[in-house]
N, C-alpha and C positions, 0 to 999 in steps of 0.2 A: 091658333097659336100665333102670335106676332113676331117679328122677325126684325133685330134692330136694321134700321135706315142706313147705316153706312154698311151693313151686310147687302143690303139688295142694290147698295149703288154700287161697291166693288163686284156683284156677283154680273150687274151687267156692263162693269167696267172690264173686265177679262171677257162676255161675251164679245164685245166690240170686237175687242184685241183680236177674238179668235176670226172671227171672220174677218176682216181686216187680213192677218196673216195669211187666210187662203183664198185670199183674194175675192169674197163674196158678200151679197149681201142678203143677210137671211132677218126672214120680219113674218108677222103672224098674216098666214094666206087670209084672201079674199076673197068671194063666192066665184070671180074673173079667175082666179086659177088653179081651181079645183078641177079640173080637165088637163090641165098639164101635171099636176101632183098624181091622178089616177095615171097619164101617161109613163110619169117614172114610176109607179108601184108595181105599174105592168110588165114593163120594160123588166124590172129585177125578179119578178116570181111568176110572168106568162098574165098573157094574155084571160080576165075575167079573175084574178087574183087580187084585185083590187078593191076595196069598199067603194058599194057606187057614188056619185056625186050627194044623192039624197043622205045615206047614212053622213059623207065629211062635210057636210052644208048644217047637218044638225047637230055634230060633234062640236064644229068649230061656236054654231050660234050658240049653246048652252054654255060655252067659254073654255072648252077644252082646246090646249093650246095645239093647232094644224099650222107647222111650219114648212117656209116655204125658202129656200137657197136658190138666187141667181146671182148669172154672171155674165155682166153686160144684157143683162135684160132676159136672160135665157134660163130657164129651171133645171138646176143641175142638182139638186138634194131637197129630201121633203123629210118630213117626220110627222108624228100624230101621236097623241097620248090623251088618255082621260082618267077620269078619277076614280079610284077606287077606295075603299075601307075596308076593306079585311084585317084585322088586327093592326088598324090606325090608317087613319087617312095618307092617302099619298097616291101621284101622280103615277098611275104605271103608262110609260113609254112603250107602244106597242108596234110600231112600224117604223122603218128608218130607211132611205132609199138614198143613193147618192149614183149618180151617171158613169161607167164603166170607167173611163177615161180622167174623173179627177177625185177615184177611190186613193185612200192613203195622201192627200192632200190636208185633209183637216177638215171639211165642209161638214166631215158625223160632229167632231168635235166642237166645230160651230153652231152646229144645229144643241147638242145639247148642253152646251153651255145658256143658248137662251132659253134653252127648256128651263133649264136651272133656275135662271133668274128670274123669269117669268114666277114660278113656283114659290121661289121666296117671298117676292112682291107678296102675292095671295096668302104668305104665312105658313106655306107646306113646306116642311122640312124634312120629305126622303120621296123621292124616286124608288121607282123597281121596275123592273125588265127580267125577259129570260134570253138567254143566246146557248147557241151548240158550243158546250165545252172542249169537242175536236176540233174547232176552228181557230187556229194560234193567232191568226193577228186580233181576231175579237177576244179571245180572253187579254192580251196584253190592251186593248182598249179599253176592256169594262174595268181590270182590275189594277190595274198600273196608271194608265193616262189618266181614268176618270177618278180611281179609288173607291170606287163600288166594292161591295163585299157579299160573297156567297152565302146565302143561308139556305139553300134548300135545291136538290137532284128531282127531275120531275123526268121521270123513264116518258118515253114516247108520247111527251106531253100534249100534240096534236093530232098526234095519229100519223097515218102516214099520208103525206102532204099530197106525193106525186107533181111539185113545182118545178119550175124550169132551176133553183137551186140546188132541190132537196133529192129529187126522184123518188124511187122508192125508199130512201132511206129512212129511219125511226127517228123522229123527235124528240131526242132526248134532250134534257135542258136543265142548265143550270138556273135559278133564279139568283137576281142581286139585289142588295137595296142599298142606293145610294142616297148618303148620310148628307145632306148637301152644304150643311155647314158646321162638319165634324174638320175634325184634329187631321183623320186621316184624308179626307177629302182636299182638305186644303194645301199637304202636304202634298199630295197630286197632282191637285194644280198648281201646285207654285213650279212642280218641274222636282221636287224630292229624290232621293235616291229609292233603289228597290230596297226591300229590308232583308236582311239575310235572315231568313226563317225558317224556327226547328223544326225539321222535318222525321216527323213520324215512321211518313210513306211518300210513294212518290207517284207518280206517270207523267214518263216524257210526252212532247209534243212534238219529237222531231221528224214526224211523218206529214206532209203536204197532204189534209184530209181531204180535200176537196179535189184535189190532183188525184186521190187515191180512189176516190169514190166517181169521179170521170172514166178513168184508166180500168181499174178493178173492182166493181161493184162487189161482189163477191169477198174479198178481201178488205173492204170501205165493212162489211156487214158485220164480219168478224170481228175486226178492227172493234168497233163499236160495241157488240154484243162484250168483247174484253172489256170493255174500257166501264161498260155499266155496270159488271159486277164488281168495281174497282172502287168508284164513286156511290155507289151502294154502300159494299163496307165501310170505306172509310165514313161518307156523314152519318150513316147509320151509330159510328164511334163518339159524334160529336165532332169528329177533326173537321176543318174548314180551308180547303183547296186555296191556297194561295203562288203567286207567279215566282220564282226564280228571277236574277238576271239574266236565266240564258231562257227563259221564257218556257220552261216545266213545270210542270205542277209539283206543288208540295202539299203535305196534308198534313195540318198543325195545330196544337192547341195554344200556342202565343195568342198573346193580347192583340187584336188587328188595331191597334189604335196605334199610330207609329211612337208616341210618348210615351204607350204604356210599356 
């Protein structure tokens, strides 16, 4: 599929911007720092949780894009994604690291914004990832900042991980697919309001999961076993988990297209 020219030169004219704004510069790694990109994958999920240098040496040479964020010369965000086709070709985004100290800076949003661009360039036009739906500031990142949209609940999709993240906790996971040059994606990046959306059903987010699942494992469990009979029913409905302004879930059959 081709992708008009002034789409992939705006798509890496906001990449710019975005690094730019958090102060980084992120560009497709080189075999030179595939040892520091394993460093930060280690660093955020433990030690041996990392793809060895072999598998992102033949990731990157087949042309899948393994991104790499520094600042002042130093690796502070990495990323990696390759391709897939399961009911249409598209980039899935599989790993995403950024340095404890310049999390919530922008450096994810940098990182894939060039993911983005990169993607168009080549003519693909949708990303997809999965993230833990009990994590508030990652749903307001996939679903608000980026304007990803949920198609699919995947109950304890890895198994149970046992990472310096996760512990024993269940992988449950929502999938997204970002639309990369839809109505609603663009409306996201331009900075859009949230959309007041009818809500069906609901599940707040106003529990600190990760704080809850440090503190209370036991209660992180529950927590979670609630929360999957919840997001069951609902997409089991057809309804489709969209963000609040005050960053709760809602569960809706609106049009996720912000025009429509």
């Amino acid at each position: 599929m081709s992708v008009a020219e002034q789409s992939v030169t705006e798509a890496y004219r906001l990449a710019t911007i975005a690094a730019a704004s958090a102060a980084v510069t992120v560009r497709t790694a080189e075999p030179r720092d595939l040892d520091s990109i394993i460093g930060l994958f280690e660093r955020t999920w433990g030690v041996g949780r990392s793809p060895d240098r072999a598998m992102l040496l033949a990731l990157d040479f087949a042309g899948n894009p393994v991104l790499l964020a520094t600042q002042h010369g130093k690796p502070v965000g990495a990323t990696l994604g390759f391709l897939g086709w399961t009911d249409g070709v598209h980039l899935h985004s599989h790993m995403a690291a950024v340095v404890p100290w310049h999390r919530g800076g922008g450096v994810g949003y940098a990182l894939k914004l060039l993911q983005r661009a990169l993607c168009l360039e080549q003519g693909i036009t949708e990303m997809r990832w999965t993230f833990d739906p009990l994590i508030r500031r990652n749903a307001h990142f996939n679903l608000v900042k980026l304007g990803a949209e949920v198609t699919g609940f995947l109950p304890d999709f890895y198994g149970r991980l046992d990472d310096v993240i996760s512990g024993s906790d269940r992988s449950d996971r929502f999938e997204v697919r970002w639309s990369l040059d839809s109505p609603r994606v663009l409306h996201a990046l331009a900075g859009g309001p949230v959309r007041d959306w009818t809500a069906v059903t609901s599940w707040p987010l106003d529990v600190d999961f990760e704080q809850l699942r440090a503190d209370d494992p036991v209660g992180a469990a529950r927590r979670r076993e609630d929360s999957r009979l919840v997001f069951t029913e609902a997409l089991g409905r057809e309804l489709r988990p969209e963000l609040t302004a005050d960053n709760d879930y809602v569960f809706t059959t609106d049009a996720s297209d912000p025009l429509g």
